[in-house]
C-alpha positions in Angstrom: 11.4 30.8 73.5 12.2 31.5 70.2 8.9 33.3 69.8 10.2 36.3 71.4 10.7 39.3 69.9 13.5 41.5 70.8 11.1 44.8 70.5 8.8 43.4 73.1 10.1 43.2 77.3 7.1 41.1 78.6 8.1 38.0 75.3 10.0 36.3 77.6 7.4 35.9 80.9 4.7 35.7 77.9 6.7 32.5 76.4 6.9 31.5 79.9 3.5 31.6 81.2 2.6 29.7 77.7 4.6 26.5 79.1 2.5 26.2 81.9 4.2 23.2 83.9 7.9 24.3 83.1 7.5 27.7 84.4 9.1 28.5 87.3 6.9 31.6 88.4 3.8 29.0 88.1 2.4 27.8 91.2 2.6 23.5 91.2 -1.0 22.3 89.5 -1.3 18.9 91.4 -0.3 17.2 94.7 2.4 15.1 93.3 4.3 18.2 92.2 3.5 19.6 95.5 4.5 17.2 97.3 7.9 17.2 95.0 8.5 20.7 96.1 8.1 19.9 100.0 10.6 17.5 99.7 13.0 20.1 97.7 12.8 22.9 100.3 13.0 20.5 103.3 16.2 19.3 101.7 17.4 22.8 100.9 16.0 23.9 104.5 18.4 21.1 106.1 21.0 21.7 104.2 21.1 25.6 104.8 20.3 24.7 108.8 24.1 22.4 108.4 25.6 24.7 107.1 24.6 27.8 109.1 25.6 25.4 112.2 29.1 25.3 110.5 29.3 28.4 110.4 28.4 29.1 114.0 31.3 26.3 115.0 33.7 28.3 112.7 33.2 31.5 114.3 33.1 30.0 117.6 36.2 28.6 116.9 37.7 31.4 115.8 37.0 33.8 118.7 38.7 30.8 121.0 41.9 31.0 119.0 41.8 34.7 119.4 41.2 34.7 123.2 44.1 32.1 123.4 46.3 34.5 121.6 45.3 37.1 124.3 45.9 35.4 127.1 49.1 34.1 126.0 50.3 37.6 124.9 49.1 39.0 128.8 51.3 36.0 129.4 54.5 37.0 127.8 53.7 40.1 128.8 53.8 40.1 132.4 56.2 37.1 132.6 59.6 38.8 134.4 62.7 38.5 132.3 65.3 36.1 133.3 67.1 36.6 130.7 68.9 39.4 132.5 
């Protein structure tokens, strides 16, 4: 990319489309490298899925604590004091 001049705003997608294979904005040319980026976003996809699923037990967790805190605040709450 040393081609690029700093004058011109398009040098850097025109050095890009020039590589061909190593650009990123350039659709795979043959079904190996298809194939490759199945495998890449299924990966990705079940990775995201895990962690979205982590998520949804962290929250879920989270709201239990809080309704425990409730409930054991009504607790305290309407316990009569025997202190007196």
């Amino acid at each position: 990319m040393s081609d690029s001049t700093p004058n011109d705003p398009f040098s850097f997608f025109s050095q890009l489309w020039k590589n061909g294979s190593n650009n990123p904005f350039m659709p795979p040319l043959n079904e190996e490298e298809i194939d490759r980026k199945i495998v890449e976003c299924k990966t990705v996809e079940q990775w995201l899925s895990m962690q979205v699923g982590m998520l949804q037990m962290t929250v879920k967790t989270l709201e239990m604590q809080k309704a425990g805190l409730q409930a054991f605040r009504q607790g305290m709450e309407s316990k009569p004091d025997d202190a007196a």
